[in-house]
N, C-alpha and C positions, 0 to 999 in steps of 0.2 A: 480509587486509583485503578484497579482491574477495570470498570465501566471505559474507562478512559481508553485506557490503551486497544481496549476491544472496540471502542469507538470514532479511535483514532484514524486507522484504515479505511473503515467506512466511509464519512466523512469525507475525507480525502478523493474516495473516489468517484463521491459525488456532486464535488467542487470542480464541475466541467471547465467551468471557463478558467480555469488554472493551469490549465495542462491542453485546450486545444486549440493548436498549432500543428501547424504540419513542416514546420521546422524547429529545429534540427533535424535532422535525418539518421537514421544508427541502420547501417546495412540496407538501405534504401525505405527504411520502415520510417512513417509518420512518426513526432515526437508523441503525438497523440496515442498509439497505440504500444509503440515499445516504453511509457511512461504506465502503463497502467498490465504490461506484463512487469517491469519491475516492483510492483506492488505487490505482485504476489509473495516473492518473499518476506520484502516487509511485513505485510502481513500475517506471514507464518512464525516470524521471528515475536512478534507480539504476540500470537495467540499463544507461542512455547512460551515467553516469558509470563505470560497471565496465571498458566499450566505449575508452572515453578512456585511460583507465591502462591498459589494454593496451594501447596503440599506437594503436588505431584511426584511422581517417582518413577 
């Protein structure tokens, strides 16, 4: 389960033709680029949750 969610992000943002477009627009920015700055919190939110199931503290 942990592999997963660490791999989830990943994945994701290597699945180019999924996300490139240069529409929509968010603030004049390509969907393509403000799709993969909001990864990065996803990303963060999974690697804290991976952090938690393992004990973390």
């Amino acid at each position: 389960m942990k592999i997963l969610l660490l791999a989830a992000p990943c994945l994701l943002a290597l699945a180019v033709p999924l996300y490139n477009s240069d529409s929509p627009r968010l603030f004049g920015f390509p969907f393509f680029y403000w799709a993969l700055i909001g990864l990065v919190p996803v990303s963060a939110l999974f690697i804290y949750a991976v952090f938690k199931m393992d004990g973390g503290k």
